[in-house]
C-alpha positions in Angstrom: 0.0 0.0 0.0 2.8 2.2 0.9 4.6 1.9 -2.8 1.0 2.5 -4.4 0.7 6.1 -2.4 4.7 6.8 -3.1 3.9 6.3 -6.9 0.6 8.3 -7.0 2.8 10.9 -4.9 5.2 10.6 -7.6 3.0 10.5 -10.3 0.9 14.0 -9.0 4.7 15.8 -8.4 5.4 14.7 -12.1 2.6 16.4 -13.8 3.2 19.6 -11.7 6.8 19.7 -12.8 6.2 19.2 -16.4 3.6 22.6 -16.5 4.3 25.2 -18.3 3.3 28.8 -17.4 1.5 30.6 -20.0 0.6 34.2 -19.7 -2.6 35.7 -21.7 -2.1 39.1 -23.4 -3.4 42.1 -21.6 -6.2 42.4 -24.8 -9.8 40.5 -25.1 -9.7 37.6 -26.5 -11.7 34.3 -26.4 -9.3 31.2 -24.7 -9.0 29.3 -27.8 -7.7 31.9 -29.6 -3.7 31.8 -30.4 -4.2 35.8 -30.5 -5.1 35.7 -26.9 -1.7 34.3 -25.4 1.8 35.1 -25.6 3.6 33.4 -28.2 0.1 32.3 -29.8 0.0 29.3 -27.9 -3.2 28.2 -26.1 -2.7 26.8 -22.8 -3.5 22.6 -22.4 -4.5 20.3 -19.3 -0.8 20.3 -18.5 0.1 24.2 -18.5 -0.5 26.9 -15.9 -2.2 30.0 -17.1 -2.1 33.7 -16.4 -4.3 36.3 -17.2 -3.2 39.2 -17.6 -6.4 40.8 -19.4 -9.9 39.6 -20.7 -9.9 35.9 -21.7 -13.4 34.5 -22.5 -14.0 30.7 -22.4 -16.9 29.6 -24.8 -16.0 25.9 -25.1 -15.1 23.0 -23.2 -10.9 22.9 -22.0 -8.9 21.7 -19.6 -6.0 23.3 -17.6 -3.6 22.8 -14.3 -3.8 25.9 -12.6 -4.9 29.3 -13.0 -3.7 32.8 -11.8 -6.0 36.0 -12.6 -4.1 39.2 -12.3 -5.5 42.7 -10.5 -7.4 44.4 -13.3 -7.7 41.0 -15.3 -11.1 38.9 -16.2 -11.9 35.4 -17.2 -15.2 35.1 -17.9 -16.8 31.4 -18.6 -19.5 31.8 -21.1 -19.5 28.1 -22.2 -22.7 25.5 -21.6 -23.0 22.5 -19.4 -22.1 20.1 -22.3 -19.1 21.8 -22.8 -18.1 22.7 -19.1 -14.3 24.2 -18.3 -12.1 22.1 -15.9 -8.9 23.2 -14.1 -7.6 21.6 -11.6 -7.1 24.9 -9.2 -7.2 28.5 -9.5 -4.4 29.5 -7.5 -4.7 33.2 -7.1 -8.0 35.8 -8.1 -6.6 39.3 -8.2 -9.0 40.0 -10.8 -12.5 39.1 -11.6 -13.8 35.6 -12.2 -17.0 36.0 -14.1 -19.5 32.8 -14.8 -21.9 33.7 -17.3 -25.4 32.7 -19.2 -24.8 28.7 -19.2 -21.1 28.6 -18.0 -19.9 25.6 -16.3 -16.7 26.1 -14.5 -15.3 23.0 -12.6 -12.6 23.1 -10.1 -11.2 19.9 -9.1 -8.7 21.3 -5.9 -9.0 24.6 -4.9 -9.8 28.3 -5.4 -8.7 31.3 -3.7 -9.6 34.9 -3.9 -7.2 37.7 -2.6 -8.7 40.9 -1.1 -8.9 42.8 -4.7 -10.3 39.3 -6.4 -14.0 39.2 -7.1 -16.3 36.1 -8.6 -19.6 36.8 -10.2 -21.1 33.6 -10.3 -24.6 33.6 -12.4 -24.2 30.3 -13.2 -22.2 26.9 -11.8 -18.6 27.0 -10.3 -18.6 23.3 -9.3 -15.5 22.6 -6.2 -14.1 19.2 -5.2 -14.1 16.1 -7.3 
């Protein structure tokens, strides 16, 4: 049982180590968009993302971790059927904004800072 947890340990520190940080551009933009991100690349299940402006999610995606900057927005404007997962958002600075039908599920954690505000008119779903 012991060697199960040490690999599953293992495992979890592996996937953490391998993500990459990827920063948004301070303009709007919609999250599957290359124009939205520096470098034009679109953050995956294995990356870390920070927003740095207005990124809008319309579609189903998976990331690690997200970070949203002071004077930044992510708003989740997707459906049920095509709901957002991240595994945490690590820091809101900025504004978390959930949308018409969005569907925004966290699988860890999420923390707010005193400037960080979420406007939830739809589902943030915590926890596994």
């Amino acid at each position: 049982m012991k060697h199960i947890l040490f690999i599953i340990l293992l495992l979890s520190f592996c996937i953490y180590a391998n993500a990459k940080t990827i920063s948004s551009t301070k303009k709007r933009g919609e999250w599957n968009n290359p124009k939205t991100w520096v470098k034009g690349k679109v953050p995956t299940a294995n990356d870390n993302a920070i927003i740095k402006g207005e990124v809008v999610i319309k579609m189903a995606d998976t990331v690690n971790q997200i970070t949203i900057q002071k004077n930044a927005k992510l708003v989740v404007d997707n459906t049920v059927d095509s709901k957002f997962v991240v595994m945490a958002i690590v820091n809101i600075s900025g504004k978390l904004q959930i949308i018409n039908q969005g569907f925004l599920q966290i699988l860890e954690d999420i923390e707010k800072t005193k400037t960080g505000e979420i406007d939830n008119r739809s589902v943030i779903e915590v926890g596994k």
